[in-house]
C-alpha positions as CSV (number, residue, x, y, z in Angstrom):
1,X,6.3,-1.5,-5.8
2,X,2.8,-1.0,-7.3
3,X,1.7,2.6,-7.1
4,X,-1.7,3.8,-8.1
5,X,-1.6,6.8,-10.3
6,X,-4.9,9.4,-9.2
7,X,-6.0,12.0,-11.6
8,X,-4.7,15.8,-11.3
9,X,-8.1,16.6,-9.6
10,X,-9.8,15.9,-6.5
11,X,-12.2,13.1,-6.7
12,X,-15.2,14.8,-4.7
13,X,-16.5,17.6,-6.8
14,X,-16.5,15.1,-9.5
15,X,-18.7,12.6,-7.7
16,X,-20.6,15.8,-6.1
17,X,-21.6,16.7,-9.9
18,X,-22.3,13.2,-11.3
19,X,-24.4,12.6,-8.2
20,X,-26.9,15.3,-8.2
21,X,-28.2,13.7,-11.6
22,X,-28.1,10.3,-10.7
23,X,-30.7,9.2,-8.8
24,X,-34.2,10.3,-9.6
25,X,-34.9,6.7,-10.2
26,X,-34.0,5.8,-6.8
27,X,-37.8,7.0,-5.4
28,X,-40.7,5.1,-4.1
29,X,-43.3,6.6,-5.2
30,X,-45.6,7.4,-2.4
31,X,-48.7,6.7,-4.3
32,X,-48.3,3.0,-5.1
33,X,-49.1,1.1,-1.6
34,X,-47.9,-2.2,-3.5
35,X,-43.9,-1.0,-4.5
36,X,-44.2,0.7,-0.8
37,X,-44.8,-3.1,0.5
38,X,-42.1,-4.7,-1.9
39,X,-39.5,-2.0,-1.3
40,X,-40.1,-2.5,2.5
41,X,-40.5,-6.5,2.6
42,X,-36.8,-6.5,0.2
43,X,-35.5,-4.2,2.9
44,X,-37.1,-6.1,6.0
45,X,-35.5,-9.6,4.3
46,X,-32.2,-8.0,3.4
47,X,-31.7,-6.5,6.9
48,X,-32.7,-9.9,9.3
49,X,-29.7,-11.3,9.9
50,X,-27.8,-7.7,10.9
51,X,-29.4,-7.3,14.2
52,X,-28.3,-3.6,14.6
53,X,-29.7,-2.5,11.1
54,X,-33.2,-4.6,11.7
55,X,-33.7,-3.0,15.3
56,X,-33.1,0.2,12.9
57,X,-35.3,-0.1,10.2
58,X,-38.0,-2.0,11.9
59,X,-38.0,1.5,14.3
60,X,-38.9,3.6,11.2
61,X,-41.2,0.9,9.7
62,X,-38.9,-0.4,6.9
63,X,-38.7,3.5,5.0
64,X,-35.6,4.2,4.1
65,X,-33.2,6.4,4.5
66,X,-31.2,6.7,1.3
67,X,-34.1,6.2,-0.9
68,X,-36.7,9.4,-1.2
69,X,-36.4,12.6,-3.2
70,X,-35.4,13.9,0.2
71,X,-32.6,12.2,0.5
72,X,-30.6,13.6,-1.8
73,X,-28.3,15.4,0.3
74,X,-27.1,11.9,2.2
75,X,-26.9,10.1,-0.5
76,X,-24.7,13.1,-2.3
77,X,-22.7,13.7,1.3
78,X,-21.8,9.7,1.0
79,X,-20.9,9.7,-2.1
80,X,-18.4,12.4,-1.7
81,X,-16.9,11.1,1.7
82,X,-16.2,7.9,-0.6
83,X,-14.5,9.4,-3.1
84,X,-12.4,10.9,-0.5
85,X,-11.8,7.5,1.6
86,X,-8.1,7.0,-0.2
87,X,-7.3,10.8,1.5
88,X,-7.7,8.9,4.7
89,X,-5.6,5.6,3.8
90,X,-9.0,3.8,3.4
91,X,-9.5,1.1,1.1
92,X,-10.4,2.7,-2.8
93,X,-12.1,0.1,-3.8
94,X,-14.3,-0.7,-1.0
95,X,-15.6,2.4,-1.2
96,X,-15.8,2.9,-5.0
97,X,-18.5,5.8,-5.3
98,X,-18.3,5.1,-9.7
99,X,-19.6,1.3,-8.7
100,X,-22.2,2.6,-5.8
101,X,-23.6,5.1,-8.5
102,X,-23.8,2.6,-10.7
103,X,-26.2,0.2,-8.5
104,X,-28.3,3.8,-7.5
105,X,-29.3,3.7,-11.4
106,X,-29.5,0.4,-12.3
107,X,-32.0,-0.4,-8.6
108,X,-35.2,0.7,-11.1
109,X,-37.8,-1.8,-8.7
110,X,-38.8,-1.1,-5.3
111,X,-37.5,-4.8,-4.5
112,X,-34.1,-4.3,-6.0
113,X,-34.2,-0.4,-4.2
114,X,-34.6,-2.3,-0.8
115,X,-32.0,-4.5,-1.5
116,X,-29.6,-1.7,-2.2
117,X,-31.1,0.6,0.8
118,X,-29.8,-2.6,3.4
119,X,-26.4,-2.5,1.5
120,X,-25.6,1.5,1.1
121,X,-26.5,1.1,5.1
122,X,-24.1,-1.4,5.6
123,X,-21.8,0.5,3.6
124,X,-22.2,3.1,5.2
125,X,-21.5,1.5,9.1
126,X,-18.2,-0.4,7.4
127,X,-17.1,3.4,6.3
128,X,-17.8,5.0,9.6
129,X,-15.9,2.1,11.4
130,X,-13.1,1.9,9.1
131,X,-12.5,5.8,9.1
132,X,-12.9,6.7,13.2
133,X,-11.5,3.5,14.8
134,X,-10.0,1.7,12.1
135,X,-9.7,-1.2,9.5
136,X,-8.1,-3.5,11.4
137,X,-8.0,-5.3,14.7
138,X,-5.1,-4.6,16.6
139,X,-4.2,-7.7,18.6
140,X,-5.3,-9.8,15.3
141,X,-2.0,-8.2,13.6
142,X,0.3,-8.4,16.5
143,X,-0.2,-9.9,20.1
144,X,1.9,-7.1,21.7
145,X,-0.6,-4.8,20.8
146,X,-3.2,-4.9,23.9
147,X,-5.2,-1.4,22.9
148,X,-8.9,-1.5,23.6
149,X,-10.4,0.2,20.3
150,X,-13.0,2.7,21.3
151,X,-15.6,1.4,18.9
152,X,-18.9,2.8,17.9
153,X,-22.2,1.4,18.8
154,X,-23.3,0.1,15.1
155,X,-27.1,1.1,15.7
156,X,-26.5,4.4,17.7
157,X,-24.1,5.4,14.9
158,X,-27.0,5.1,12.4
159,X,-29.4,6.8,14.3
160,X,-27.1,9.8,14.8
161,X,-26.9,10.1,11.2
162,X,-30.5,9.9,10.4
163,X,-30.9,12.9,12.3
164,X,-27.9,14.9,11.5
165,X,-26.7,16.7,8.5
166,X,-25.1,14.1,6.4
167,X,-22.0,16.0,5.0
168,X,-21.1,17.5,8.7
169,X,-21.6,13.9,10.4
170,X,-19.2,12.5,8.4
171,X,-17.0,15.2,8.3
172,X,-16.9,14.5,12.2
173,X,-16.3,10.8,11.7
174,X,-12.1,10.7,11.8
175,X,-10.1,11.4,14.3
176,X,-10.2,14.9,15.9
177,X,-6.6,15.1,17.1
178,X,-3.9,17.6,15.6
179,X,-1.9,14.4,15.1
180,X,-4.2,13.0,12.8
181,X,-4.8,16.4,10.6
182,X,-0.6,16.4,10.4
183,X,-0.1,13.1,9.2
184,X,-2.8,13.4,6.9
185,X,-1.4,16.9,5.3
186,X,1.7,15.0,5.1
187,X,0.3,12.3,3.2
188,X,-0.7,14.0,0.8
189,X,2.1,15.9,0.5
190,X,4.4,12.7,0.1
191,X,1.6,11.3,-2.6
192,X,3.1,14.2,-4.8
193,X,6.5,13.5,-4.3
194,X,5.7,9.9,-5.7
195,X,3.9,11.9,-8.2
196,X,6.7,13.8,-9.3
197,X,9.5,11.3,-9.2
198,X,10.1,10.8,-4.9
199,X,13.6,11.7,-4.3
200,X,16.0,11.1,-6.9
201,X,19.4,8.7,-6.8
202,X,20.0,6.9,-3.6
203,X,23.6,7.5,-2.3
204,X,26.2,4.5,-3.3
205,X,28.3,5.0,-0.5
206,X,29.7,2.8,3.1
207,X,30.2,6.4,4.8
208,X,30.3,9.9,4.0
209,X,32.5,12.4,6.6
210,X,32.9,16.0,6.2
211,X,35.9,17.1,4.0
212,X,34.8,14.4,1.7
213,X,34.8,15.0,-2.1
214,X,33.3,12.7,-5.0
215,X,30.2,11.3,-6.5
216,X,28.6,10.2,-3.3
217,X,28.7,13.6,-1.8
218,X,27.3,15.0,-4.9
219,X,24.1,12.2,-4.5
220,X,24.2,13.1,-0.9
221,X,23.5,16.7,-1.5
222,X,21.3,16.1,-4.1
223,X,18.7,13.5,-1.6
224,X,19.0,16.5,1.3
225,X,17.7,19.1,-1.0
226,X,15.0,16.8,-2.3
227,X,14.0,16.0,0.9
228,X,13.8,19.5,2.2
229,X,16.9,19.3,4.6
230,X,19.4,21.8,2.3
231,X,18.8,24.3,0.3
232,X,19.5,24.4,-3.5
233,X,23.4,24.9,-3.7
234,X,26.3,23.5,-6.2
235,X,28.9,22.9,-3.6
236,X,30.6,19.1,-4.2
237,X,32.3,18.8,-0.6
238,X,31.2,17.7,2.1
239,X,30.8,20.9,4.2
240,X,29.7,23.0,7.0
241,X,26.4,23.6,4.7
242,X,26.3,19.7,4.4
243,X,27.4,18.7,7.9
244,X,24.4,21.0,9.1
245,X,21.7,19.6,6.7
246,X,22.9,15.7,7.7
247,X,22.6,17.0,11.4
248,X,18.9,18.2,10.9
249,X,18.2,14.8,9.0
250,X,19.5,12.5,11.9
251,X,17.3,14.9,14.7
252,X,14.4,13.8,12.3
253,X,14.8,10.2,12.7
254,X,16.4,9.7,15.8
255,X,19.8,9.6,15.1
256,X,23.1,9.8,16.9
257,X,23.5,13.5,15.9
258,X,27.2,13.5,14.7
259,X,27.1,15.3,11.4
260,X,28.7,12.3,9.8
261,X,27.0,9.8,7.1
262,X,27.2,6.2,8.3
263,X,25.6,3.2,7.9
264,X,22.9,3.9,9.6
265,X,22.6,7.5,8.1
266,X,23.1,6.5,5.1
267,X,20.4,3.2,5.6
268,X,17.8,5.5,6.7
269,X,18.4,8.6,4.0
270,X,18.3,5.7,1.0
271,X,14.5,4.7,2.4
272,X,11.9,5.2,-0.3
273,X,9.3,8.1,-0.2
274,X,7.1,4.9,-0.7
275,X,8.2,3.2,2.5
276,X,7.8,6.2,4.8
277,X,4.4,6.6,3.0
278,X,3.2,3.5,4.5
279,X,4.8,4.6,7.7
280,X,2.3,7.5,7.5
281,X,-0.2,5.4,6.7
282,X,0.0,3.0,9.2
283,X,0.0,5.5,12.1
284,X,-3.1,7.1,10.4
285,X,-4.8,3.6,11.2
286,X,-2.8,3.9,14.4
287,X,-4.2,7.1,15.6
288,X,-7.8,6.2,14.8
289,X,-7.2,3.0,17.6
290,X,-6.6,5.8,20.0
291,X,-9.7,7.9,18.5
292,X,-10.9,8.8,22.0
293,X,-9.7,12.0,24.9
294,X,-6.4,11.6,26.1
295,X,-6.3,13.3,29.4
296,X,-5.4,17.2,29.3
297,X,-2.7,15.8,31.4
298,X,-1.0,12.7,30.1
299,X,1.9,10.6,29.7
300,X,2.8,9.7,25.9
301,X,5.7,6.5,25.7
302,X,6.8,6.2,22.4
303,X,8.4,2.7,22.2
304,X,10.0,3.3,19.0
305,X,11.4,7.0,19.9
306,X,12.5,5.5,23.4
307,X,10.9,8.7,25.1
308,X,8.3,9.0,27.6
309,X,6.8,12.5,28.5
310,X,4.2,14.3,30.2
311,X,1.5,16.4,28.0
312,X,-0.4,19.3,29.6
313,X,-2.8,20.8,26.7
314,X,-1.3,19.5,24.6
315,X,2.2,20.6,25.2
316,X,4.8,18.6,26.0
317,X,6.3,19.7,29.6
318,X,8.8,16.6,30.1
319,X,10.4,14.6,28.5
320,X,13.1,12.0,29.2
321,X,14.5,9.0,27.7
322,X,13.5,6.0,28.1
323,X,14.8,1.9,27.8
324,X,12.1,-0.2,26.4
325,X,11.6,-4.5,26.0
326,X,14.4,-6.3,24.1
327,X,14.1,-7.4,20.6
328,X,12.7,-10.7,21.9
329,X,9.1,-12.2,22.1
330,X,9.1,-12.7,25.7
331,X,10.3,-9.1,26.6
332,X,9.1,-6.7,24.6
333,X,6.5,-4.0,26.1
334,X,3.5,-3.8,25.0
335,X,1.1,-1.4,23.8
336,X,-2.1,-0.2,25.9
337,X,-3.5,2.8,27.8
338,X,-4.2,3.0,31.4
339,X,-3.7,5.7,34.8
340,X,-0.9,6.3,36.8
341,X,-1.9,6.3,40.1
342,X,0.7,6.6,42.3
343,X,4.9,6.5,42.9
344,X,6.9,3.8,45.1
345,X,9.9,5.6,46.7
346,X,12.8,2.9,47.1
347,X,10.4,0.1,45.9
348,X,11.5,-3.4,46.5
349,X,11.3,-5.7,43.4
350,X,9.1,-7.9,42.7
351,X,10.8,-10.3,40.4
352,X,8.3,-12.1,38.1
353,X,7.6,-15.3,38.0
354,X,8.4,-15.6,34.4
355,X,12.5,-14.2,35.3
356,X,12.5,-16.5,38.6
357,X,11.9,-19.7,36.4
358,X,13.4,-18.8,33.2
359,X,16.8,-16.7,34.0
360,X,17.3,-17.6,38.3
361,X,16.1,-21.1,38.9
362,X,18.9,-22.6,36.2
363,X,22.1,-20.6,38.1
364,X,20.3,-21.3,41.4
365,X,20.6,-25.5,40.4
366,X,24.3,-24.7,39.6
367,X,25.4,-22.5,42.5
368,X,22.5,-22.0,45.7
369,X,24.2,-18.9,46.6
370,X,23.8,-16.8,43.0
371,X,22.2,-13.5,42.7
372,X,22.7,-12.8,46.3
373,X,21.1,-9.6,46.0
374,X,17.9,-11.4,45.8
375,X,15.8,-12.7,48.6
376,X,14.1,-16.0,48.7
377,X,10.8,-15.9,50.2
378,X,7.8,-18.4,50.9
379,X,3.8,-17.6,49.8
380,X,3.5,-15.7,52.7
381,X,6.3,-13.5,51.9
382,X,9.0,-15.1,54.8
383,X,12.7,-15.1,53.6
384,X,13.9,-18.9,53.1
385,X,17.5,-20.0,53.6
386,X,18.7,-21.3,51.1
387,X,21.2,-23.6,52.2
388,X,18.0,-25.4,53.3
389,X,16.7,-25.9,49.4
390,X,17.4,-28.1,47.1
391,X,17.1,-26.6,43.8
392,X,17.5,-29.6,41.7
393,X,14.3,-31.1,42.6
394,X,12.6,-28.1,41.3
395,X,11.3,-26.5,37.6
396,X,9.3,-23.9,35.9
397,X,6.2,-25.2,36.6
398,X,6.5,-26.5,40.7
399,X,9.4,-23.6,41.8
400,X,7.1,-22.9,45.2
401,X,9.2,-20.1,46.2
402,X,9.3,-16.2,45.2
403,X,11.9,-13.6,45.2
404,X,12.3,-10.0,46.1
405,X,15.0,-7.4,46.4
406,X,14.7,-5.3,48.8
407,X,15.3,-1.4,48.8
408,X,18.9,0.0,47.4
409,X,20.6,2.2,45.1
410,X,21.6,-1.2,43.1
411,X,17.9,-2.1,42.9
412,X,16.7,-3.1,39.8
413,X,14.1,-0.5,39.4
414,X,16.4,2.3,41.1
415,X,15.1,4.2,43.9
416,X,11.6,4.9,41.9
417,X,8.9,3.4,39.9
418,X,5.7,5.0,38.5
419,X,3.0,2.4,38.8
420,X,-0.3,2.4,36.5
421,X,-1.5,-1.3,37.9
422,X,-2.4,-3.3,34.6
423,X,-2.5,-7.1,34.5
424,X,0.7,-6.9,32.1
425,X,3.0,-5.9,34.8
426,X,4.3,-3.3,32.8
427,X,5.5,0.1,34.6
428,X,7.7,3.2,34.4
429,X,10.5,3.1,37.0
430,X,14.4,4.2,37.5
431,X,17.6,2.0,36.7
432,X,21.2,1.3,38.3
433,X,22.0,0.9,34.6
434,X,22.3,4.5,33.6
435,X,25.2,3.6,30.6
436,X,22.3,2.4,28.2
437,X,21.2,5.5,27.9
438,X,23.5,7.0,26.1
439,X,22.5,3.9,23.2
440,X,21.0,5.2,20.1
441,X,18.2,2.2,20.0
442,X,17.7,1.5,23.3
443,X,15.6,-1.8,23.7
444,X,16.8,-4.0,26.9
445,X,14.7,-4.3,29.4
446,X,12.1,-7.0,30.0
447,X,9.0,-5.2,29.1
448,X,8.9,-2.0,31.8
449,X,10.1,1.2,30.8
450,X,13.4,2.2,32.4
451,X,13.6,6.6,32.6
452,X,16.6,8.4,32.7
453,X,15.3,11.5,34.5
454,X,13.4,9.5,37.4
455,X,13.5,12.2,39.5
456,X,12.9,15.3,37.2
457,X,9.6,13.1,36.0
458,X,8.6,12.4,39.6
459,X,8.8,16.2,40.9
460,X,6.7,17.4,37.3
461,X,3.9,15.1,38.4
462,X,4.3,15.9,42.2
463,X,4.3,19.8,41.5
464,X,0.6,19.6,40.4
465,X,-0.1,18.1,44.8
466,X,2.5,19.6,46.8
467,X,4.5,23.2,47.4
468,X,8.2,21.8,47.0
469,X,8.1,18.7,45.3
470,X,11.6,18.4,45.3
471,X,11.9,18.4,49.0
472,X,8.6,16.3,49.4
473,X,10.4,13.6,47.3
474,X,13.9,13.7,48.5
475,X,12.8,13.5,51.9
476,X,10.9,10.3,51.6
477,X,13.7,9.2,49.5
478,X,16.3,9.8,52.5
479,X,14.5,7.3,54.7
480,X,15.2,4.3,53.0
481,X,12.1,2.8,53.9
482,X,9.5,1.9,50.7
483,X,7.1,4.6,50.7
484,X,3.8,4.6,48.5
485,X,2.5,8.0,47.5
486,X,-0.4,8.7,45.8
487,X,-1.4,11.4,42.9
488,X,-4.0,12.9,43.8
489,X,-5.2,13.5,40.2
490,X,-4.2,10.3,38.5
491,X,-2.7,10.9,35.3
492,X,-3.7,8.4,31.8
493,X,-1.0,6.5,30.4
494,X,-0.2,5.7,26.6
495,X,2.1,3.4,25.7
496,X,2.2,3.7,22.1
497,X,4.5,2.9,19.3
498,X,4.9,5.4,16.4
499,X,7.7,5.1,13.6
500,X,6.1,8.1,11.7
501,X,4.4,11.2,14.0
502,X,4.7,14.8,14.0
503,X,6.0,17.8,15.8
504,X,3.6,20.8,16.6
505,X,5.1,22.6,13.7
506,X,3.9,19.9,11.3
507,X,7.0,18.5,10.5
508,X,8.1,15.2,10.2
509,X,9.8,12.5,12.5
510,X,10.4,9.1,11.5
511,X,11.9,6.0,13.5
512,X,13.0,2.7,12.8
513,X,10.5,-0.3,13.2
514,X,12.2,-2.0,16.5
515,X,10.1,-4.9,16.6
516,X,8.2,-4.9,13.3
517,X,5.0,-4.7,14.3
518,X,4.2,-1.5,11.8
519,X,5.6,-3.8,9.1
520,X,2.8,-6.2,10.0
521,X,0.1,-3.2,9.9
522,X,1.4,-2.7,6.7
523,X,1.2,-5.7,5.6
524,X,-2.3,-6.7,6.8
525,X,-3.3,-3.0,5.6
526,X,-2.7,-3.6,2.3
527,X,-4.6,-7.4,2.3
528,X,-7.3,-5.3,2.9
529,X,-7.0,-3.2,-0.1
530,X,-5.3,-0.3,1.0
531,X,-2.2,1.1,-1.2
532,X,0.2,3.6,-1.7
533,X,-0.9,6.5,-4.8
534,X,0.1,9.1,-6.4
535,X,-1.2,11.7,-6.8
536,X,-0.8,15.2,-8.9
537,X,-0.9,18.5,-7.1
């Protein structure tokens, strides 16, 4: 894998220095009405087809912003912030402050100057885009991903910066979120590793268990201490120290904590500091799609972590596991944000259209009297006997009929769901299937989450409305009847899907990519430019 090698230095002061003498050229002298008209007519030309920076300049009568002895300080504040745009996973060359310096002093006319004053502007709005909500465009990359970006207005950015103080405005362009500052440390932080060599041999071995003795324990040892998991020690078996550091290593990435070195162990401890550097990288671009207030009371469902819990201030308050989509294209859960707004208490299901015609129908044409759990019902929601159907006549596209199970402990979404309406169908709810819990990936459902704490996550979100929300609950529940309650502060919902994030202590987590969609991000990511560096501390 290409790496880029960066200097031992950080790139800003360098740029800050060089900047300050480069562009006394860059000035329309006030004086000469003439250059004032071709600097301005350049500008006007440049700028007509980009109907946010035209509405801008013609506002301030064609003067510029980036072009008078006064601007100094946004033209130095830019220059630095692109020097720095590789820090944020950004494109390097797109925002190549040597090549930009380079057009400041050779732009010696006013005509060329308002050429170049429509371009640093459009620079500028590509930057500001690129580094608060992102380079890409989610559903382009993968169709599962449904997030509504919280993008900018173009013009209103613009403005804002006009009047602001350059360096603090862009400071304030990337994501404010603790998340975001973490995984950007951490970046960093694995850029030296590459830097100094990443983390040694990779360990030739099927599976490692403790009492073990050989070369492969030695390389295991070895890729826990360079990875931070053990502490510098000689020992060549695999012991207590060992067992200990490979436990810590599987909590980290969301292993079955056994203490033993398997497959999957081994699979995940042999990835390259290079590949969980993109990891990083993508769920920088990740977090800048979410650039927006979360709720001071929300629910976070990491797909690829199969967890869903509740955030108060930031704090995570509950937390349960979760069943997500299966590994196929029609049933894995998407990604978006919305609001819980209320609970169904022994809900009846639903069953979509898209299960009726694709799993039922076909065992209802061989045997009428399959999935007898399920009722047949009309468009007006009467059951149907079905002794009276022929199901052979029917198919996908003219099946009139619906189905629906009613309230039970064997329901298909338990005795609880958790219902944030979307037009996805997608929502949290509980399961007969309790066994699939215990899986270490956990992706079976048809989209919806399944929890394994229904009841737990139901009384957290009910102790914020009533006294005894254990009681409250269980005595709805003890009726049997479908109940509908409401929250009376309805609570946001992120569905997200992370394969690198960080605990509140900074450290890292890292998951495998269950439906490859952060191997797409990657992937488009880098056919716009962006690539993994090293970099010397």
């Amino acid at each position: 894998m290409h790496v880029r090698s960066m200097p031992t230095y950080h790139l800003t002061f360098r740029f800050l220095a060089l900047a300050l003498a480069v562009v006394i050229s860059f000035v329309v002298a006030p004086q000469a009405r003439a250059q004032v008209t071709e600097f301005s007519q350049a500008l006007a030309q440049a700028s007509a087809r980009d109907e946010d920076l035209v509405a801008f300049y013609r506002a301030r009568n064609f003067e510029g912003i980036w072009s008078g002895r006064g601007d100094r300080a946004r033209r130095n504040a830019l220059l630095a912030a692109f020097s720095s745009a590789g820090d944020h996973g950004l494109p390097t060359d797109r925002y190549n402050a040597d090549a930009l310096m380079a057009k400041l002093q050779a732009a010696r006319t006013p005509a060329a100057q308002g050429q170049l004053e429509y371009e640093i502007s459009r620079l500028f709005l590509q930057y500001a885009r690129d580094v608060q909500t992102g380079i890409l465009v989610p559903s382009r990359v993968d169709s599962g991903i449904r997030r509504q970006v919280p993008y900018r207005s173009q013009l209103a950015t613009i403005q804002a910066f006009a009047q602001s103080n350059p360096a603090g405005f862009l400071r304030a362009l990337p994501p404010a979120s603790p998340e975001y500052t973490r995984l950007m440390r951490e970046k960093l932080a694995m850029e030296r590793v590459l830097a100094e060599g990443g983390w040694g041999a990779t360990v030739n071995a099927r599976k490692l268990e403790p009492g073990a003795t050989g070369a492969g324990v030695v390389a295991l040892r070895n890729r826990l201490i360079a990875m931070g998991f053990l502490r510098r020690t000689n020992v060549q078996v695999y012991d207590d120290t060992i067992t200990n550091a490979v436990q810590r290593f599987q909590q980290a990435h969301g292993l079955a904590i056994d203490g033993t070195a398997g497959p999957g162990t081994l699979n995940e401890l042999n990835t390259s500091p290079e590949r969980r550097l993109q990891s990083i990288m993508v769920a920088m671009e990740r977090e800048r799609w979410i650039n927006r207030p979360r709720g001071q009371r929300h629910i976070w469902v990491n797909l690829t972590d199969f967890t869903a819990k509740i955030i108060d201030n930031d704090v995570v308050t509950f937390s349960t596991r979760s069943v997500i989509g299966a590994r196929q294209e029609d049933r894995e859960s998407p990604e978006f944000s919305d609001v819980m707004e209320f609970m169904v208490i022994n809900p009846s299901w639903y069953v979509p259209r898209s299960i009726i015609t694709k799993e039922y129908l076909p065992q209802l044409q061989r045997n009428r009297n399959a999935v007898g759990e399920l009722l047949l019902t009309d468009s007006r929601g009467r059951t149907v006997n079905r002794g009276s159907v022929d199901f052979s006549q029917y198919n996908a596209s003219n099946f009139p009929f619906s189905m629906r199970q009613p309230p039970s402990r064997g329901n298909a979404l338990g005795l609880v769901k958790f219902m944030f309406p979307n037009r996805y169908n997608i929502y949290l709810h509980d399961t007969p299937a309790k066994s699939l819990f215990g899986r270490e990936t956990r992706a079976f459902s048809h989209g919806c989450i399944r929890l394994n704490d229904p009841f737990d996550f139901a009384y957290a979100l009910l102790a914020k409305q009533v006294g005894d929300p254990e009681e409250f609950f269980q005595s709805r529940l003890r009726t049997g009847r479908e109940q509908r309650v409401d929250l009376t502060s309805p609570v946001p919902v992120h569905l997200v899907y992370r394969t690198a994030f960080t605990q509140a202590d900074g450290r890292m987590q890292y998951r495998r990519d269950v439906y490859g969609r952060d191997g797409r991000i990657w992937n488009a990511l880098a056919r716009e430019g962006v690539a993994v560096r090293a970099v010397r501390g």
